[in-house]
Every structure is written in C-alpha cells, then in structure tokens.
N, C-alpha and C positions, 0 to 999 in steps of 0.2 A: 634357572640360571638366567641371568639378565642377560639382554642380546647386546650386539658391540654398538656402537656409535657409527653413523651414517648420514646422505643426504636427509633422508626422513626428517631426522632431528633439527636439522638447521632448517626443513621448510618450517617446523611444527616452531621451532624458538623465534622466529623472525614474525609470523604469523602472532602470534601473543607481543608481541613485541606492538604489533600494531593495534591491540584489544579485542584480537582476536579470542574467545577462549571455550566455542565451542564449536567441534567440528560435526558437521551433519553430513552424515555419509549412507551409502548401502553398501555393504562387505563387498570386496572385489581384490583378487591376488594383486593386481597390478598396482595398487595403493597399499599394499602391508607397510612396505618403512611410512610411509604416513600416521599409519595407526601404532607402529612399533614409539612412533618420535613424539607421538599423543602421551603416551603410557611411562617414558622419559620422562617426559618434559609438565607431565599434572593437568593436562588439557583433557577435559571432560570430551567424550564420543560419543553422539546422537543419533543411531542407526537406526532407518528408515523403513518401510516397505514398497518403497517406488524414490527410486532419483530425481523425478519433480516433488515431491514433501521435503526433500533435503535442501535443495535450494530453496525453495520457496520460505521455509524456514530460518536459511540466511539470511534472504533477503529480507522476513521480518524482522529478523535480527538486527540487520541494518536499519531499519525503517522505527523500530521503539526504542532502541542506545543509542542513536545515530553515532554508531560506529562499526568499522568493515563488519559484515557476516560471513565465515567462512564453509562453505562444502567443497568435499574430495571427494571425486565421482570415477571409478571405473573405466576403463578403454571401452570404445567400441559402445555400444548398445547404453551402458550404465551414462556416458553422456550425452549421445544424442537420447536420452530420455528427461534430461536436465535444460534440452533447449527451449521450450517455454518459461521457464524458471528466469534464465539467463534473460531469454527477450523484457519480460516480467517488470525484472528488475531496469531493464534495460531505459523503456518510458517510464519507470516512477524515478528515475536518478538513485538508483540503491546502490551505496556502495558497498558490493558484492566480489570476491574475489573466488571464481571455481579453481582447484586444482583436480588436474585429471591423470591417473596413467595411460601410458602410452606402450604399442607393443617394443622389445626389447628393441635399440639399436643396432646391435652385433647380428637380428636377421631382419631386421625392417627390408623390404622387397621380395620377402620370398613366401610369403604367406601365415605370418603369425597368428595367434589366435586374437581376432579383434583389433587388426592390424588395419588403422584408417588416420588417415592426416585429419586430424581434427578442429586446428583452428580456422580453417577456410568457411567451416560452417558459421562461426561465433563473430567473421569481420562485419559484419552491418550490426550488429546486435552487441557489440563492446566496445569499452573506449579502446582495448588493445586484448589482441588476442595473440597468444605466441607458444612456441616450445622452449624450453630448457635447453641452452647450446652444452653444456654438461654438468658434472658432477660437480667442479670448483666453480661452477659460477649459482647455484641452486638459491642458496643464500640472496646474492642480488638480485636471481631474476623471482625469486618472492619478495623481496622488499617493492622491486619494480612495480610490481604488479597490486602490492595494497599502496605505497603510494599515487599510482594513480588512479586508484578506485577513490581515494579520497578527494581527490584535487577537484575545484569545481569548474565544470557540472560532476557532479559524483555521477557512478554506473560501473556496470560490475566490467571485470576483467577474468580469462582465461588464460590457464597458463598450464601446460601440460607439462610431463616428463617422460623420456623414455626409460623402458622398465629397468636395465642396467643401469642407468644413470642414477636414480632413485633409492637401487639397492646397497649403491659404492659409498667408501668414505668421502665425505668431505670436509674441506676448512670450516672451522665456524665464522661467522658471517657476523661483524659489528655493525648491528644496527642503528643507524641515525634518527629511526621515526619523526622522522621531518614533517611536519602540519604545514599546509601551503600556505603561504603569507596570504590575508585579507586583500580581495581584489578593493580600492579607493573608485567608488564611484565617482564619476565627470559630475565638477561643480556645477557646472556650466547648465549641463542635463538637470539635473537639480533644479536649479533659478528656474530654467522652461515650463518643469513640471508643475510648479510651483505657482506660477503666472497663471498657467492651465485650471488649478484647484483656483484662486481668489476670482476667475471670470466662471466658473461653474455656478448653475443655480439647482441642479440636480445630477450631483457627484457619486459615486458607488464605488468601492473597494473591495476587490476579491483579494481574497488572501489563500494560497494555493499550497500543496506540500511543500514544498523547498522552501518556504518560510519556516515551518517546524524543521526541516531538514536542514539549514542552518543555522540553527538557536538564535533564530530571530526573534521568536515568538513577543516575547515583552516588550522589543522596539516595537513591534508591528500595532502590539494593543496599545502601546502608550502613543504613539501618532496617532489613532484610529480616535481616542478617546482627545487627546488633546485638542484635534478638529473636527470632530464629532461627525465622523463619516462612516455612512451606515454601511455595513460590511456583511457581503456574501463569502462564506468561506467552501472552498474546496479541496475535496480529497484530506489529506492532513492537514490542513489549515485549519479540520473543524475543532475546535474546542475551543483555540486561542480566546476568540472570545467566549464565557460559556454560556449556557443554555439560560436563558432568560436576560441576557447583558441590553439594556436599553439601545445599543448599536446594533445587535444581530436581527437582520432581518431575509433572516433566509425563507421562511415563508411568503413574503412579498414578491420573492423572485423574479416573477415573471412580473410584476407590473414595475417593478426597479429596473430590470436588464429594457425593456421596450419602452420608457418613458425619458432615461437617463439620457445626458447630454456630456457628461461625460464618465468612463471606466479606468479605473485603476487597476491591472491587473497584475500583482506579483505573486510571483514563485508556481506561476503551474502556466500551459503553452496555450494559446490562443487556439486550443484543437474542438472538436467537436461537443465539447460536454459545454463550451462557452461560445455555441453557435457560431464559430471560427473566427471570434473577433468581432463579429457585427452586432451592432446592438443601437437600441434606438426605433428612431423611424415609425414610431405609432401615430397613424394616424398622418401621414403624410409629412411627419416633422423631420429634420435632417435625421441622420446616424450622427452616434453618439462619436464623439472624440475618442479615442483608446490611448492610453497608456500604458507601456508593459515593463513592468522592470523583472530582472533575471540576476539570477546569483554568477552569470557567464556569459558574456558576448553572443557564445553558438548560439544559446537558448532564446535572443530577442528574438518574435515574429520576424517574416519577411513575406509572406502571400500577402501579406495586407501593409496596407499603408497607413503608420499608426502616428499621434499626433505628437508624441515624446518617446523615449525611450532611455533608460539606464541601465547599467549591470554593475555589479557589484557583490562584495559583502551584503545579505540584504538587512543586516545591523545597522552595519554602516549605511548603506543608504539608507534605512526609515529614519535617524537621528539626522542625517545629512538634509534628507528632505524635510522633517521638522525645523531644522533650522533652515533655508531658506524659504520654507514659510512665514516666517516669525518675521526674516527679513523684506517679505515681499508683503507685511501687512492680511494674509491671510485671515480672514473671520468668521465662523460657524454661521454667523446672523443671515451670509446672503443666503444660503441653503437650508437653514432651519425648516422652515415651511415643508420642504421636502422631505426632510428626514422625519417630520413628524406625521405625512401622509403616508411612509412607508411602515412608521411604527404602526400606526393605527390598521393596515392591512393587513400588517400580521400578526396583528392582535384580532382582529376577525376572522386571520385565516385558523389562526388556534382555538379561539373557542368555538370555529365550523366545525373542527375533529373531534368534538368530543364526543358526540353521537356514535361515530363509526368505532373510535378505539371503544366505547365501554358495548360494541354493538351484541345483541344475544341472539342475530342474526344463525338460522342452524341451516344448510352446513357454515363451516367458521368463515368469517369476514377476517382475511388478512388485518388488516387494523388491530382487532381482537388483539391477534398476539402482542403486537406493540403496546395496547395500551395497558395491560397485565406486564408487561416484561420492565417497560418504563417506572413502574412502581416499587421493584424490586431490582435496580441497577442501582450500585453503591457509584460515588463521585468517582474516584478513582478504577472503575471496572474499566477492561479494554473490550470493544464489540467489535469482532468482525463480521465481514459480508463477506459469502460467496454463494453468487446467485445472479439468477435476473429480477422476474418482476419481486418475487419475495424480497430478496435486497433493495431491492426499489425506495418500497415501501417501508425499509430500515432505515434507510439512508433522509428519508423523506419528516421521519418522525420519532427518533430518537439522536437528540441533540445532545454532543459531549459536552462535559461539565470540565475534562480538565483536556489542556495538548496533548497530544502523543496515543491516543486513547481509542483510536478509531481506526480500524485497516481494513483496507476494501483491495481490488486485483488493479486496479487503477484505469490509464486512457487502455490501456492495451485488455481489459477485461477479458483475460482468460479464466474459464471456470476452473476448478480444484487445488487453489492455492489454499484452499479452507483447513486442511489439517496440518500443513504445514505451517499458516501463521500461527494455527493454535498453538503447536509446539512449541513454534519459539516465544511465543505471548508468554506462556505457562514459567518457563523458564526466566523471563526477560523482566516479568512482575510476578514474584511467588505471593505476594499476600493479597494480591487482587484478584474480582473476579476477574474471568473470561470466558466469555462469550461467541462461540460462533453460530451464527444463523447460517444455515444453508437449503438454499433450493433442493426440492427431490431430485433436479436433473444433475446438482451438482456435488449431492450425494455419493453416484455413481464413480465419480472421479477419482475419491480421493480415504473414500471411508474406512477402508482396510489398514489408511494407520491409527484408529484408535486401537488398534494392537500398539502401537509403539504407544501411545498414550499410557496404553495400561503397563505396558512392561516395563518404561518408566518413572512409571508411580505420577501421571501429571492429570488432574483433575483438570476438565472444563466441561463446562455449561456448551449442549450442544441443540440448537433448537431448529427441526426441518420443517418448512413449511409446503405440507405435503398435496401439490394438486394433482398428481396421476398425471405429469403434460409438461412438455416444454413450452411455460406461457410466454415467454420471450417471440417464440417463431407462431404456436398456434391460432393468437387472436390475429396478429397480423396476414397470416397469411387468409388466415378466413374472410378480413375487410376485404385483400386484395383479388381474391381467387373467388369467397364462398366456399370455399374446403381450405382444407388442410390436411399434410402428407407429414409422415416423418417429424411428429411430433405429440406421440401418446404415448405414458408411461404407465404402468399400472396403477391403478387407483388405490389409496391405501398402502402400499407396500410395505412391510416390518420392517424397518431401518431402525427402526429399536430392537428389535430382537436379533441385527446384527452386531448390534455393538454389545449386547447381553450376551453373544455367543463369543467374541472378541473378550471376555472378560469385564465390561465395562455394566452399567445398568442403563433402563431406559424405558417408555412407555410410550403406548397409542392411544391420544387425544382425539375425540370428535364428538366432545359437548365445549360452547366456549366458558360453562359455569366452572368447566374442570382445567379451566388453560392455568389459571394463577394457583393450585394448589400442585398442579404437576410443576411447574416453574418452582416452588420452593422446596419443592424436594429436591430437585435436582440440587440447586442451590446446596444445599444439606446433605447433598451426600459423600463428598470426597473423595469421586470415583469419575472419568468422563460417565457422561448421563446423558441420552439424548430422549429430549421429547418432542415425540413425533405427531406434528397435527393437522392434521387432516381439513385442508381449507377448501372454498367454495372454489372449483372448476372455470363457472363463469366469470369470475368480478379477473380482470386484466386490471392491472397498474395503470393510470391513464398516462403515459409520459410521452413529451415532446420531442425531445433528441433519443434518435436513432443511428447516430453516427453517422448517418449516411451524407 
C-alpha cells in the first residue's frame, strides 16, 4: 500500500526541481520520509557504506553536472561522519546541499537517540547552515538551501529536520528555481588588466576550477588562444585546454611560475598549491605582477597585494577582457619569445619522461604505470586521484583531453573521497571510462564501497599504487629526522582480493612487463576491477609545495 504524502515529498519535489536527481545516502530512521518522497517522486537512491562516500559522491556530483549534489545523512553519528565531505566540498566551491534528520522535536532536551544540534558544527565550513522551523515551511527552507548552494561562490549548504517535523504533512511548495543573475564584471577593472597584459613581456595564465565550474571553459580557451597566453591549468581547469594544445605548458611550470613578470590567475585562490601568490623573482628580478579574477568578490585574494583584480561571471569577464584588449591594442608579438621558450621546455620536459614512463625498472617505477595507463585512456575517460605521492605523479603526467574529466580532493586534500567520486563518475558518464588511482594508504579509507559499486552494478577501472608506506610523511620525515614513525603499511597487501571478496574482480602486479595487460583487462571487464601494483618503496615524488 503506498504511504500518504508528507514533508518528505516536498523536500524530495523541490530538491529535483533544482536537478537534483540522485540521493546518496546510508539507511538511517530519522530520514525515512526522505527516502519514502525518493520512491514518490522517481528520484533514484544511492546508498552507501560510510556517510563520507555519500557526500563525497554529491559533491562529485556537483563538480561533473555542475549542478546541486544532493545527500541525506542520519542524526547524530551518520553526520558528523559527513563532515569532511562537507569541508571537501566546502574549498572546491561544490554546490552541495546535505539534508540531515534530526532527534524528534516533541523530546529534543531530554535525551533522544542521537539527539545533537548539528548546524554549529557545519558554520565555518558552509555558506549556511540551519534547521527546518517546521513542517509548512520544509518546502522553502529546501529551496533555501539549493538556491544558495548555487549562487556564486557556489558551496555546500546544511540544512536539517526534526524527526516530527519531517514525518507530518505538508503544503506543497511552488518552486521558483531561480538561477542567480550573472555577476557584470567592472569595466574599469578590465581596461587595468588589460594595460597589464599589452606592457607584459612574459605573461602566464592559470585557469583554475571555477572556470569549469562556471561554464566558462570556451571563453577561457578562446581568450587564451586569441592572445596566445601560455596557460597553466589547475585543479578542474585541466583539460580546457587539451593534452598537446600548443598554449599548455604545464610542464614548464616551474620555469614559467619563477621567470614570469606577470600572472593571471582565474577561478581557484592564491593558496598554497600557487606558492600563495608569489611568483617571479629568479634570480634576483622583481616578483611577478598578479592578477586574480574570481567568479565573487569574497573569493579575490587579500594577504597579498595584487596588481588588478575582477570578479565576475568568469564568461563574462574572459569576453569582457577580450574586448578591452582589442581596445587597448594588445599584441602576442611583445611575448612571443616567451611563449616560445616555454613551449620548447616543455617539449624537453616531455620527451625527458620517456625513459621513466616505458621504464622496466623491477621493483615497478611509479611512472611505469602512467606511461601503460596513458596509452589506453579513451578522450572522454574521467581519472581520478586519491592519494599522495602516487597521485602526484597522476596529476603530473596524465593530461586531460577534454573539461570536466579530472577530479582530485582539491586545496583541502582529504584522502578517501576516491569511491565516492567513483560513484558518482559512474553514474554522471555511463559510457565513459572511469578511473580511479588510489594510494595503498588511501585504500584504507574508503574501499569497503566497492560493495556499493558492485550492488549497484557500476563498473570502474581501479588502480593502487602499492608501496607498503605512507610516502607523503615517510621520505620527509626521514630527510628531516633520519627515521621515521607512523608511516609503514604492509608491503604488498591484497587490495585485490578485497575487492574479489566484495564481489568485484582484481589482481597483484609486480612485474612492469605485466602492468599494460592487467590494465586491459580491467578495462574489459565490466565489473569494478582493481589492479594492484606493487611499486618501488624508494623512489618519492620529488615535489615542491607542501602546503606548508
């Protein structure tokens, strides 16, 4: 017999209303009208085995549709197990909307089961965190709540119910789904920037998430190409332009970021992954100029002193700053020279890798797997990372072919978001591959949902790159100390024969003649699959930013 009609329904009709249309959840009483108003209302239900794969899986959600992801997470315990999730989403700008139950109103104070004010936790870590004031307002305060997960800067929002309140009828709720009007970037700002690029003789352009994150992408590459500004992309910004584009020179990196005179930096934050803004300075020459443009005021820099700044649509801005280029005489020719000593470095830095990716180095040379995995990733496949140096070295040397196509845990690098983006990858592109890489140490995390993978019939490509070690903390600590503590993991360990026991298939690599024919199985099989390889202990990622 069909159950009656309830808040449930009108969170679950408002939520679709906004595009929302899959809820990623773990079973929990205090959310039933949630799941009752899923079952109503035709909204597919993605249940999890841990409340961080459920959000995290929103959160990819949001981050490959760019649009809301929603989870409905449990009282008590079901969401503070969702608070890295939340944070997560929080520094990539994911617009992420949680719904949480909450213990019944009619005994809140007298000791409920998993009875805890929960939005205190979620104020630093959301654009708004709040309770449901009751039953006839549930409707608005879900609308509330994905419209301002949308508005820019996008980031998730909380928004709980109490259990009575959640279970009672409610009005239905006429949804507006209002899109917030395009912020008009300052002309003025513009003309500046503008002046800025035609007196540069060695210019650089990062292009950051929130440029994919608001379908910028095309503005971005048709400015980048109109004034032929070599461009380092970050985080989601990678693919825009794709793998081989005569502009991308991300392998240059480090002699572009410390030779440039001036930086263009849109849609990701002047934080640590872009040595906090500073750049320049080799060799005793000034620091470069910066430029930061942001899809929202909050988001310009302010620890540093930057030489323009805009916010905006970053649509509208990249066509806006085309055109007052064009008016300020802008020309490629003063920079040429530049761009062409950045081509040529990372035309040298690439054919330096060739050695290591085809390397037959035994035990396996991280490389190895990249340069076997590169050979069999279709244009349209999504990779993700979760990991440290294993990810590193993803990040470092497989370059997307198309936008949208690369998810990593981003500035806030929490490890075991790995089977949660799988998730919602799977779901988000069914005819594509997907790919996750994951560290052995971030294995541990998160691997118990390739149950949910197999119970929901979602095939992906899972490859661990297995060194026995947390090599993120153990080379470091051994430079700083000469030991190291609290950072060995068993050598080898079956992570394929967990996911073989989870129903899924999988195998243990430790020849690198056998890395490319266990990849095409996987590939071919239609099952999660992980292949597990066994890499050399010693070789650390050599990298520069450590956050610190």
């Amino acid at each position: 017999m069909e159950s009656a009609k309830h808040a449930g329904d009108v969170a679950v009709a408002v939520s679709q209303a906004y595009g929302a249309d899959v809820m990623f959840t773990l079973s929990g009483g205090h959310v039933f009208p949630l799941y009752d108003g899923a079952v109503h209302e035709g909204m597919r239900i993605l249940d999890v085995r841990h409340e961080q794969s459920a959000v995290f899986a929103a959160e990819a959600t949001a981050r490959l549709t760019r649009r809301p992801g929603l989870a409905v997470l449990t009282a008590g315990p079901g969401i503070t197990n969702g608070v890295s999730g939340v944070t997560t989403a929080h520094f990539n700008g994911s617009p992420v909307v949680v719904l949480g139950g909450r213990a019944p109103r009619s005994r809140w104070g007298s000791g409920a089961l998993q009875e805890m004010d929960h939005p205190p936790l979620f104020e630093s870590i959301t654009k708004l965190a709040f309770t449901s004031s009751g039953a006839d307002s549930i409707g608005q305060d879900v609308e509330s709540a994905f419209r301002t997960a949308i508005s820019p800067h996008r980031g998730p929002v909380f928004l709980d119910f109490y259990m009575d309140d959640i279970f009672a009828p409610s009005p239905a709720h006429e949804t507006e789904t209002l899109t917030p009007s395009p912020l008009e970037p300052d002309g003025d700002s513009l003309a500046a920037i503008a002046r800025l690029i035609g007196e540069a003789e060695r210019p650089v352009l990062v292009l950051g998430s929130d440029v994919w994150m608001d379908r910028a992408e095309d503005a971005a590459r048709d400015f980048a190409e109109n004034y032929r500004l070599p461009v380092i992309p970050n985080g989601q910004g990678r693919g825009i332009l794709p793998a081989g584009h005569e502009l991308l020179v991300t392998r240059a990196r480090g002699a572009a970021f410390a030779n440039a005179d001036l930086v263009i930096v849109a849609g990701t934050p002047l934080d640590f992954r872009l040595g906090y803004g500073f750049f320049g300075g080799r060799d005793g020459t000034p620091l470069a100029k910066v430029v930061h443009l942001a899809d929202a005021p909050s988001q310009l820099a302010t620890h540093i002193g930057t030489a323009a700044s805009a916010a905006g649509d970053l649509s509208l801005l990249f066509w806006g700053l085309g055109t007052a280029c064009a008016e300020a005489g802008v020309s490629p020719k003063g920079y040429a020279p530049w761009l062409a000593t950045l081509a040529e470095t990372a035309a040298a830095a690439l054919a330096g890798d060739a050695e290591l990716l085809a390397s037959d180095a035994d035990p396996i040379h991280p490389m190895r797997v990249y340069g076997e995995l590169n050979r069999l990733l279709a244009e349209d496949a999504v990779v993700i990372g979760d990991g440290g140096d294993f990810v590193s070295y993803a990040g470092k040397y497989i370059e997307p072919r198309r936008p949208g196509c690369w998810l990593d845990p981003g500035p806030y690098g929490c490890l075991g978001t790995g089977l949660g983006y799988a998730i919602a990858a799977r779901i988000a592109r069914p005819d594509s591959q997907v790919v996750l890489l994951l560290g052995d140490g971030a294995a541990g995390f998160s691997l118990m949902d390739v149950d949910t993978l197999v119970r929901h019939k979602l095939p992906v490509v899972m490859v661990c790159g297995n060194n026995g070690m947390w090599g993120l903390e153990k080379h470091p600590m051994q430079m700083l100390y000469g030991y190291d503590v609290a950072a060995e993991l068993q050598p080898q360990t079956r992570y394929d024969q967990v996911v073989t026991a989870l129903g899924g298939a999988g195998e243990l690599v430790t020849s690198p003649a056998d890395i490319g024919p266990a990849l095409r199985r996987a590939f071919d099989s239609g099952v999660p699959y992980l292949v597990n390889i066994a890499t050399d202990p010693e070789i650390a990622y050599p990298r520069t930013t450590t956050g610190v």
